[in-house]
C-alpha positions in Angstrom: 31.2 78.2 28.7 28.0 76.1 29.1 30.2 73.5 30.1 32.2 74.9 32.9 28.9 76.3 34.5 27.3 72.7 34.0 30.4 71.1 35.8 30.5 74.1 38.6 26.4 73.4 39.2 27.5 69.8 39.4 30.3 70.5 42.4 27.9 72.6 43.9 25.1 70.0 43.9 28.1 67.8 45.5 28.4 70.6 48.2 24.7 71.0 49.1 24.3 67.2 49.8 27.1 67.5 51.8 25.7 70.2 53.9 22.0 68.9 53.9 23.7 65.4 55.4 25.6 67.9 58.0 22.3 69.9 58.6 20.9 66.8 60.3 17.3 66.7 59.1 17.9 70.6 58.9 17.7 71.1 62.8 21.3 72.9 62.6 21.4 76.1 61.0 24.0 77.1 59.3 24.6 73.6 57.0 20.8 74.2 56.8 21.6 77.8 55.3 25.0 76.4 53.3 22.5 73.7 51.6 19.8 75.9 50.2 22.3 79.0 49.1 24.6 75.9 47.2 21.3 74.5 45.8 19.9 77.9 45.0 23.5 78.8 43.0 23.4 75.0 41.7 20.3 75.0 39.7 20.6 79.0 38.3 24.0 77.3 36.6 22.5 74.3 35.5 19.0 76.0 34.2 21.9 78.9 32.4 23.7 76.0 31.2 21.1 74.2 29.8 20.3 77.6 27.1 23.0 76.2 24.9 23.4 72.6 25.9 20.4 69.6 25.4 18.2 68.8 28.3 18.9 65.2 28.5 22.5 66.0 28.5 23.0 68.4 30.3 20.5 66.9 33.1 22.2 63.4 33.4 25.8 65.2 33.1 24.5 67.4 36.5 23.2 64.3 38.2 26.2 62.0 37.3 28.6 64.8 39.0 26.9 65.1 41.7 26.1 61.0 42.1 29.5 60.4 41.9 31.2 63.7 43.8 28.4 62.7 46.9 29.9 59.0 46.4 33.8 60.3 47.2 32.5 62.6 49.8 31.0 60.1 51.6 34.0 57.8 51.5 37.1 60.3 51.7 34.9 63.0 54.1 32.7 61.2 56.5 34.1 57.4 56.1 31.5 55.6 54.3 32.5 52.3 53.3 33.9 51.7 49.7 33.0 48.2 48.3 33.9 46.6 45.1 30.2 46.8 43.8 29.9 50.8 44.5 33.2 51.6 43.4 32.5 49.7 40.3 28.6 51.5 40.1 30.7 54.9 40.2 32.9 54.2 37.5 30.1 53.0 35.2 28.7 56.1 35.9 31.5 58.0 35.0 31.9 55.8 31.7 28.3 56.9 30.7 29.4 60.6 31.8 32.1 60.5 29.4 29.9 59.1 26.8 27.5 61.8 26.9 30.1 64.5 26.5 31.6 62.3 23.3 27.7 62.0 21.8 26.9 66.1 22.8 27.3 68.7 20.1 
């Protein structure tokens, strides 16, 4: 179970930057109000999560998700560009994601 919450925190942490980028410098209200109640629900998963599962784990797992999911956001959702090198940097991440899960207990 410490799992699915770590990977719904992650998505969530995904949707917060998303909203905090749409909040422009939080001057608009309502992405404002999305990005603290999707970081709000996004940390009470991961610090619930991380009862069972290791800190360092758990932590890069959460950050990796969320560095990656912000990643295809940007390109698929507001048209950032998607060179060679950052593709590349996003699936080395995701390598060393799957590597943590592998090494967890």
């Amino acid at each position: 179970m410490a799992w699915i919450l770590l990977i719904v925190a992650g998505v969530l942490e995904v949707v917060w930057a998303y909203f905090m980028k749409q909040s422009n410098g939080f001057s608009r209200l309502w992405p404002s109000l999305a990005t603290f109640v999707a970081m709000f629900a996004s940390f009470g998963l991961l610090s619930v999560s991380m009862k069972t599962l290791p800190l360092g784990t758990a932590y890069a797992m959460w950050t990796g998700i969320g560095a990656v999911g912000a990643f295809l956001v940007g390109i698929f959702v507001l048209g950032e560009a998607a060179g060679a090198v950052r593709i590349f940097a996003a699936v080395m991440i995701v390598g060393g994601l799957a590597l943590m899960k592998v090494g967890a207990p």
